[in-house]
Structures are given as C-alpha cells and as structure tokens.
N, C-alpha and C positions, 0 to 999 in steps of 0.2 A: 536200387533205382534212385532212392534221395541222394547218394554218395554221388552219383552220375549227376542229378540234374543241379547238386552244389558246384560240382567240378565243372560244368559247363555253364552255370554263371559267373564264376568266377574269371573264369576264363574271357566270355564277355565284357564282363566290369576292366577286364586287363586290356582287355582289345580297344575298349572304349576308350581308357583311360591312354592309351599310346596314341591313338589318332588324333585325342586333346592335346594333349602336348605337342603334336606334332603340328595340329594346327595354330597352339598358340607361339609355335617358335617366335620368335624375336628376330623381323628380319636386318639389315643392317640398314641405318638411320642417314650413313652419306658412303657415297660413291666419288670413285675415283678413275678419272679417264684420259689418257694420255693419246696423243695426235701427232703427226710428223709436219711436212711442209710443203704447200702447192695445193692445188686444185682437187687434188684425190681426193681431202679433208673434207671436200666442202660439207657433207652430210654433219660430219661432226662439230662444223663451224654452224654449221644453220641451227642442231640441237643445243648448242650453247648458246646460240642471239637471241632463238625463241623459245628456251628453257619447256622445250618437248618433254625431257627425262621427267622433268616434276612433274609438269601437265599427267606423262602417264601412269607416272606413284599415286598422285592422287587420287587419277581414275581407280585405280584399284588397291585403294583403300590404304596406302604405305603413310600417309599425310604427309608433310614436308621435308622432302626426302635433299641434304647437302649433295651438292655435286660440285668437286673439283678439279679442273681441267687445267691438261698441263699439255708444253710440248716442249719433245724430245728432237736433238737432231738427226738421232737412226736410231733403229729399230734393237738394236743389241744392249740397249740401253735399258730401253724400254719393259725388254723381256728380263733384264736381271733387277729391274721392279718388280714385276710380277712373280719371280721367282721367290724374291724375299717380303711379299706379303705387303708393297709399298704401292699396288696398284690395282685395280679391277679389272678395266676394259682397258684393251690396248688397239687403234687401227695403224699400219701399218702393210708393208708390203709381203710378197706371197714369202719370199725369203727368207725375213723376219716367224713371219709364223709357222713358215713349215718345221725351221728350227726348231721352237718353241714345242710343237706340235711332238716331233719325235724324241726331241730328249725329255719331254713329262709324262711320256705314253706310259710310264710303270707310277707315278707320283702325284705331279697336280694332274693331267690329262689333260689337257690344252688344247681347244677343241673351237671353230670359227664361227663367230653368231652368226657371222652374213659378210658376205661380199658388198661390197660400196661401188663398187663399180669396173667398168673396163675401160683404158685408156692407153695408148701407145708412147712408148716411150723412145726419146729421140738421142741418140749418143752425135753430138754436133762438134763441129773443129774447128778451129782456124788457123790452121797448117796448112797451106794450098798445095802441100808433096801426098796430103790425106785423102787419096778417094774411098779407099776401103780399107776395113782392118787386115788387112794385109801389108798394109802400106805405114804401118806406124812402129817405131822404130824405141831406141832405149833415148833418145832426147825427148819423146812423147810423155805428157805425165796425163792419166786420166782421171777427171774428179768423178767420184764413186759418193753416195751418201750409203754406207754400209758397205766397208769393201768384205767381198768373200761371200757374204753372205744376202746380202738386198737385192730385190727384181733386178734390178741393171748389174749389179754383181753379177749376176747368174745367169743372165743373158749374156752378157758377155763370154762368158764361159764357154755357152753352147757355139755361139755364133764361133767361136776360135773351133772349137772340135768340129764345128761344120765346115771351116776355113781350110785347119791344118789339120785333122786327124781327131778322134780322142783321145789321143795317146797326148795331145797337147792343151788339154778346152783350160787349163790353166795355164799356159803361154802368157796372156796379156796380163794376169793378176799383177806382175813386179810394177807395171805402168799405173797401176792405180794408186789415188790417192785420197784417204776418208776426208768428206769435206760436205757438210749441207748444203741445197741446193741454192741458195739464194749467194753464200759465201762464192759458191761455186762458178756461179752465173756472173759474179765480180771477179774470180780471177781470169773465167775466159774471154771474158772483155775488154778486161784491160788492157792486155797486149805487157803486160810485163811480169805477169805469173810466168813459173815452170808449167802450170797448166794450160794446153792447146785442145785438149780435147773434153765434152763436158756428156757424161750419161745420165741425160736429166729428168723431167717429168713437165709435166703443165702446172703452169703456165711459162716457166723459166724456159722451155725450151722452144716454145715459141716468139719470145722477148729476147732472144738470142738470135733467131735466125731473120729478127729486121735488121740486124747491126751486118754492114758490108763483109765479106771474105768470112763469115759464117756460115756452111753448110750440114746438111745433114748426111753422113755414111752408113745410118745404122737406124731401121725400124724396129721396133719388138714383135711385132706383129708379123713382119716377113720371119724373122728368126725361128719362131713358134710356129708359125702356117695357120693364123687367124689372129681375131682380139682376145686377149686373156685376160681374167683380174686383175686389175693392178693393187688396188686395196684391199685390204678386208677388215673384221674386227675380230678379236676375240679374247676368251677368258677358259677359266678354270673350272673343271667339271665341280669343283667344291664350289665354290660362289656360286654356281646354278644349282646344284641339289638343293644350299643352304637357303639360297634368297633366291626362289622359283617366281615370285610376284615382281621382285624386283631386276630379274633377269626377264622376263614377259614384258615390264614396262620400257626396257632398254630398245629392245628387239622391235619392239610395236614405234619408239620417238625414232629408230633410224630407217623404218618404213613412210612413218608420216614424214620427216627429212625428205628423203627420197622422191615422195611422190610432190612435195611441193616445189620442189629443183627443177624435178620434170614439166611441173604445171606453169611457172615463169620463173623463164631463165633469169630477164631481167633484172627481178628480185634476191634472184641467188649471187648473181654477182655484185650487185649490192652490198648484200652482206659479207661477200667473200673480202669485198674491199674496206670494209669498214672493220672486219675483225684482223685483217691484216693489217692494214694502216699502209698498205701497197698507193704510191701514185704514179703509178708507172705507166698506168691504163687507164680507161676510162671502163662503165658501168656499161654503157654501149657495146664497146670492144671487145669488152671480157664475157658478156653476152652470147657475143656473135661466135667466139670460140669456144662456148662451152654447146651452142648449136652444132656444131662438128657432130656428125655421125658416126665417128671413129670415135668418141667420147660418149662412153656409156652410164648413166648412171641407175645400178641396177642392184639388187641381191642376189643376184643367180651367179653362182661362182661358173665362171669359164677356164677352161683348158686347165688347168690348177693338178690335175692329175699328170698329166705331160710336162709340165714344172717339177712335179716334185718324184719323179720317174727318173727324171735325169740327175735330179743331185742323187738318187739312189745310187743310180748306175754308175756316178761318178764315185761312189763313198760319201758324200757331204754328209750325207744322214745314214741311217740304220737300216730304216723301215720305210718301204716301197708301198702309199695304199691301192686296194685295189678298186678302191672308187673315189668319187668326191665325197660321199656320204663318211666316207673313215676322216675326213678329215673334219667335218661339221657336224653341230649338234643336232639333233633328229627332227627340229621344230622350220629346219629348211628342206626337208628330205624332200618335198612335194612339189618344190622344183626341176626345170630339165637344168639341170647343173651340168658340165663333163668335167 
C-alpha cells in the first residue's frame, strides 16, 4: 500500500512538475510578418499603424512583444522564408498558401489563421483585338504577381480549362509574366511594355480601368461561380503549439483590424494611404471603393476548398482537402467557411 501511494505521489509531483514547465515556456519575445501589395493587406497595414499585435501580447501578459513587418513582391518568396525559419506570419493569396499548406503537411504543417477577406480580381487589357481569353495570342504578355502558382495564376488556369478544355488550363502559362502589381500596373499603362494584359487586384485594378482603351475580360468571381478569399494568413503548427499566447494575440489584432475597417472605411483608407505613400487617390476615393459590396472584409474563408480541388485535379499539389477545416487551424472552425 505505501509502495502504491509513493508511486502515485510521485507520479503527481512528475505531472505537476511538466505542466510548470510547460507553463513557464518561454514564449518568443518578437515576431515577424510579412505582407504582399494592394488593398487585400489592409488588415495588416492597419495592425502595424495601430500596433494591435502588442496592444494584444500585452493584454495577455507577453509584455513588449518586437514585431517586424516586411513586404514581399509574391508569395513564393515569402514561403521559402517561412520554410527556412526567416518568418512567422505570412498573408498572402489562396495560391501562395495552398502550396505551403501541402508540401509541409508531413513537416512544418502550415495551416491558415484566417481569411482577410474576399475581393475580386480583375485580369484588364489594352489590346482592343482582347475581348476574352480566347482572343489573346503569343504577341500578348500577361503580368502575373506569382506566375503558376498566385490567385490570378490559378484563375487563370481554370478559366483556360473552362475556355479550352482541361486538357489545356495551362495553355496561357507561356503569356505570363512575374511582375508585382504596382510595377505591373506601370507597364500596362504605358503603352510601351511587351505587357497588354494585367491580372491584378485592388486597388491597381481599378486605377487601370479609368486610363482610356482599358477594359476588363476577366472576373474571378464568374470564374469560381461566386466571391472567394482573396487573402488569407498563415503559419506553422510549431509556432502555434510553441507560442499558443502569442498565436491568440495575432489572431485576436487581425479580428480587432477587421472589425475597425469594417466600422470606418474612411479611416481605413487613410491609413492604407499613408502606409503606402500612394497619391494616386484621395482618402474619399479610396473609401468609396472599399464600400464595394463585392469587397469583403472578413475571416470566414470562402470557396478555398473549389480552389484548391482544382490544383489537385490539375496535379499542382498532392492533397485534395475535404474541407476548409483541413486547411485552417481549429480556433476558425465555428465559422460557416466552404
């Protein structure tokens, strides 16, 4: 009986002593978070103006937590930071992360905090021989930011297998050209780039189509058959097991983001202009088109499963999920996601 009730203190004092340790881990003291370009950002342009991330290390008890914010011009970049230990949080398009997503599905696990939002993506021309991608030829060059593999990449894709067959949904790949969007947005306006046709994002693609003999051929939204994510964010199931406080505080700054976007727009685009150093528009302007209904700003990942079905079905990736929940970590699950 004593031999019993030693070995079951023991055993207590062991139990106890692993949940101290586990609660005294050491969680990490600065953060690191990289962003692309356009309007998609804005949540992560508004957590860095009004330094949300600390406000919520604070609240839960991290103290003065460093955050370093960086931007990439695609997403393929981004992820071979995060592959090599060079970055935390990464937002980006569904393309960027689906990648991410199946080739660490045995290693880091790469898994999406939350969707940013849903926005339509406009592939604009000024080749007046261009009504539809049917009509675009080997003199055509497409600026892509992430060829092959970025939302517009991969729309692109489908809309050809919806055009020509599947047998072809990479037919337009050779007309692409990687090129960020702002670079992008300067070579189709010039008129003296190889580039005629631009598959862009907000706001570029709206500040394209007031310039004369700019039109639009191409919606994402018809492509897909509704609004989809355009952004999202995400990390590494190791940075969330290790730093659970400091993953909760991420999670919570790009909700509060979020809901103050939503609460004035005004504001948001304020700061979207001031952290740009954009004068292209006014605060007005850029207001009145982030009121668009068609621009969403939300966490509930949409259509995301229909995206990344298709690069399956195509080969691009491995693994086909069968939900949105395989691709997000479990603290969105209680969302209507599809």
């Amino acid at each position: 009986m004593r031999n019993r009730l030693w070995s079951a203190m023991i055993a207590t004092i062991v139990l106890a002593a692993s949940h101290g340790m586990a609660s005294l881990h050491a969680e990490v003291t600065s953060v690191r978070v990289a962003r692309q370009y356009g309007i998609g950002y804005l949540q992560v342009m508004v957590m860095e103006h009004e330094k949300l991330l600390e406000k919520q290390a604070k609240v839960r008890g991290l103290g003065d937590l460093s955050v370093t914010w960086s931007t990439f011009t695609d997403g393929a970049m981004a992820n071979d930071a995060v592959i090599s230990g060079n970055l935390d949080f990464v937002a980006g398009g569904l393309g960027s992360f689906i990648t991410l997503w199946d080739r660490t599905r045995d290693s880091l696990a790469v898994k999406g905090v939350a969707a940013l939002n849903s926005m339509p993506m406009l592939l604009n021309t000024r080749n007046p021989g261009v009504r539809t991608i049917k009509d675009l030829t080997d003199q055509d060059r497409i600026a892509v930011a992430g060829v092959k593999v970025s939302s517009q990449a991969v729309t692109l894709q489908l809309a050809a297998a919806q055009a020509f067959g599947d047998a072809n949904w990479n037919k337009l790949d050779a007309l692409t050209v990687n090129m960020a969007h702002p670079t992008a947005m300067q070579a189709l306006l010039s008129g003296r780039s190889e580039i005629t046709t631009h598959f862009a994002s907000p706001p570029y693609q709206y500040e394209e189509l007031k310039h004369p003999g700019v039109r639009t051929v191409l919606n994402s939204y018809d492509v897909w058959g509704g609004p989809q994510t355009f952004i999202a964010v995400w990390t590494t199931s190791k940075f969330r097991d290790q730093n659970p406080k400091t993953y909760a505080a991420f999670l919570a700054a790009v909700a509060e983001a979020t809901e103050l976007i939503n609460k004035d727009r005004l504001a948001a685009a304020r700061t979207y202009l001031h952290m740009t150093g954009d004068k292209s528009m006014s605060a007005e302007d850029l207001a009145r088109m982030l009121a668009d209904p068609q621009l969403r700003f939300t966490l509930t990942p949409e259509n995301v499963v229909k995206f990344a079905s298709f690069r399956a079905r195509m080969g691009s990736i491995k693994t086909r999920p069968d939900s949105w929940k395989d691709l997000f970590f479990p603290d969105l699950h209680h969302l209507p996601g599809s």
